[in-house]
Structure formats: structure tokens, C-alpha cells
C-alpha positions as CSV (number, residue, x, y, z in Angstrom):
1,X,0.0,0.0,0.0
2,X,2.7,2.3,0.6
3,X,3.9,2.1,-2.5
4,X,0.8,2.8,-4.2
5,X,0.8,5.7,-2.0
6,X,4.4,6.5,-2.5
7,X,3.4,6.7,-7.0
8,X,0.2,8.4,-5.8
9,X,-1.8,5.8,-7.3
10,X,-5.4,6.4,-5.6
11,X,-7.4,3.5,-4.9
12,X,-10.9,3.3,-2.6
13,X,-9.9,1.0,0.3
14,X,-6.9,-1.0,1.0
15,X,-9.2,-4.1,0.6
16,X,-10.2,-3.1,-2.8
17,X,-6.2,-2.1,-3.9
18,X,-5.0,-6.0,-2.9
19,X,-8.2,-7.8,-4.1
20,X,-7.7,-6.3,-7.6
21,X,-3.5,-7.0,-7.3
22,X,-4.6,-10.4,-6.7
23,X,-6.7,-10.7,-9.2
24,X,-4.7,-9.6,-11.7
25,X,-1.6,-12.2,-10.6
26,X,-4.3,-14.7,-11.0
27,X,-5.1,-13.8,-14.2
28,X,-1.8,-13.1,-15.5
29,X,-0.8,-16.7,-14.0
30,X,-3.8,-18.3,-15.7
31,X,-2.8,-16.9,-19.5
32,X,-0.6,-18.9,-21.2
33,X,1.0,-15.5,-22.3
34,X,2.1,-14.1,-19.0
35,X,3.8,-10.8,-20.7
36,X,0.4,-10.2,-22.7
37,X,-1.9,-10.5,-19.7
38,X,0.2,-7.8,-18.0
39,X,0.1,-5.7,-20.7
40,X,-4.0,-6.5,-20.7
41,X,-4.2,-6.2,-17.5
42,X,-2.6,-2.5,-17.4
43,X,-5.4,-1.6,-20.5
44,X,-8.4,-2.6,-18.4
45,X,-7.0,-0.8,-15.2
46,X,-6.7,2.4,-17.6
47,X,-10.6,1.7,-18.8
48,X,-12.6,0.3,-15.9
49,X,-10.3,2.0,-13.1
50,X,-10.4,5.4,-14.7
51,X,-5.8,5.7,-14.1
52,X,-4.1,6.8,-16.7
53,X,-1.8,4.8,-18.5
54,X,1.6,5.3,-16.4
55,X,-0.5,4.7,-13.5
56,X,-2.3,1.5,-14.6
57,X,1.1,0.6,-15.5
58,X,2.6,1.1,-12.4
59,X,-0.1,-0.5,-10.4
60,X,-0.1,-3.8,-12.6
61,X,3.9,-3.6,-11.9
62,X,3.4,-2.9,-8.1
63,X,0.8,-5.8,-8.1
64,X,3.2,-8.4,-9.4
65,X,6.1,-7.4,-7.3
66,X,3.9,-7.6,-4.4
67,X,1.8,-10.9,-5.1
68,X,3.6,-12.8,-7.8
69,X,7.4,-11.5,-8.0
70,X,7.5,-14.8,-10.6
71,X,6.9,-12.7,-13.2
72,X,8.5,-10.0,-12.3
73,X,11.1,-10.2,-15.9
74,X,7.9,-9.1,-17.8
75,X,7.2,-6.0,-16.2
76,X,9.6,-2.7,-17.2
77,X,11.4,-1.3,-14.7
């Protein structure tokens, strides 16, 4: 959460902010192409969660790094 915080990524409850990093590691894990599911997953952040790109990418990063660092080598730095 801090980092979220610290990219002043906004987000409605803490509960809410790790559900939908979850969710997205589950989904990224479940697609046989883990590097397109991030990039996926980063689109519908920007259209159902209203953040702009950088921040939809940055949460989808933040969300693997916290909850499945295994794919870590297919999100930019």
C-alpha cells in the first residue's frame, strides 16, 4: 500500500487495492501468455479504473512485485 501511496496511485480501500492486485496475478498466472496479460491487464486498469496509462502501468507492476514477483522479468522497470 505504501507504494501505491508513495506513486500516488489512488485506490478506494486498502481491501479493494489488494483484491484487484490479486486478481490480476491470478489472471496473469492463468494466461498462457504471462507478458500479454500484464500488458492487458494494465489496458483494463486504464478503462474500468479510470488511471491513466503510467498509473495502470505502475499498479499492474506494483501488483506483481507484491503478489507474484514470478513474473517480475515481464514488467519494465
Amino acid at each position: 500500500m505504501q507504494t501505491l501511496i508513495d506513486y500516488d496511485i489512488s485506490f478506494s480501500s486498502f481491501s479493494q487495492a489488494v483484491s484487484t492486485a490479486k486478481t490480476t496475478c491470478r489472471v496473469i498466472g492463468d494466461s498462457p501468455d504471462p507478458g500479454g496479460a500484464i500488458v492487458a491487464a494494465s489496458e483494463i486498469a486504464q478503462q474500468t479504473g479510470g488511471y491513466t496509462r503510467a498509473d495502470a502501468n505502475d499498479f499492474v507492476g506494483i501488483a506483481v512485485t507484491a503478489y507474484c514477483p514470478e513474473y517480475n522479468s515481464y514488467v519494465q522497470n
